[in-house]
C-alpha positions as CSV (number, residue, x, y, z in Angstrom):
1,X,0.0,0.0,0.0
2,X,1.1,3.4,-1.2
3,X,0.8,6.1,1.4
4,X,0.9,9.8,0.6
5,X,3.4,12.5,2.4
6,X,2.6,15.5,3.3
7,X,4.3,18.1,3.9
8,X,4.3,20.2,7.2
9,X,3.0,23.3,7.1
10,X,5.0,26.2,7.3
11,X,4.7,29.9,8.4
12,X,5.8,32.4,6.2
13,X,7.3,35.3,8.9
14,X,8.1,38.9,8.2
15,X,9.9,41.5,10.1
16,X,8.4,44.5,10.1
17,X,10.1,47.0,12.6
18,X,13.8,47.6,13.0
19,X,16.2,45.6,15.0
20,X,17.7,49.1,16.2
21,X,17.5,49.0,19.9
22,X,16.2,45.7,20.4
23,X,17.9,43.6,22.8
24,X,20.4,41.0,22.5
25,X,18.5,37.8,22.6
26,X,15.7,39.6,20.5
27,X,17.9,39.8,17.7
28,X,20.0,36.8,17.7
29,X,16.4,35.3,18.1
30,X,15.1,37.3,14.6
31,X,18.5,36.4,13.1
32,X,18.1,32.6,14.1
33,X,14.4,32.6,12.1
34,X,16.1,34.6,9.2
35,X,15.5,38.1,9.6
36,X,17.8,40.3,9.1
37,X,16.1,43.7,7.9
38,X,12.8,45.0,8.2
39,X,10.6,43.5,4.7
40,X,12.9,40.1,4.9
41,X,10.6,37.1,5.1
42,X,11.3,33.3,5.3
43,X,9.1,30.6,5.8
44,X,9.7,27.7,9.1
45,X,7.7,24.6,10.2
46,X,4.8,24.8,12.1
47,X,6.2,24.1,15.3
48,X,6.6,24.3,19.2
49,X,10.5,26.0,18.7
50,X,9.3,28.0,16.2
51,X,5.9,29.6,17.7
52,X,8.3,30.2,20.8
53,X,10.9,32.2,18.8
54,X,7.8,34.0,17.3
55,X,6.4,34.7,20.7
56,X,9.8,36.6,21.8
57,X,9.7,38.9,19.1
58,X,6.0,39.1,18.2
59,X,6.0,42.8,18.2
60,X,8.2,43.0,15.7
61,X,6.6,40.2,13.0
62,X,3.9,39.4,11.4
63,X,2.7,35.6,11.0
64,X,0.9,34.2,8.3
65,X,0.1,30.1,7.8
């Protein structure tokens, strides 16, 4: 029997304020999703390690599924 993968779903993530005067861990956080800039975007797994690195820095992203 043939079964069918399927493929996680993922969040597509955008920075949308500056990393200027954010802390430390805030940006190594936005750095470790992808972010560098304000307008970058990148897309992770729907998952626990990512929703928690989104919930550090949720004022300065905006989620979409």
């Amino acid at each position: 029997m043939a079964t069918k993968k399927t493929k996680a779903a993922g969040l597509t993530i955008t920075l949308k304020k500056s990393l200027i005067g954010c802390k430390e861990k805030q940006i190594a956080t936005a750095i470790s999703l992808g972010l560098k800039k304000p307008g970058d975007s990148t897309v992770q797994p729907d998952n626990d390690q990512t929703k928690g690195k989104i919930a550090k820095i949720s004022h300065l992203v905006e989620v979409t599924e």
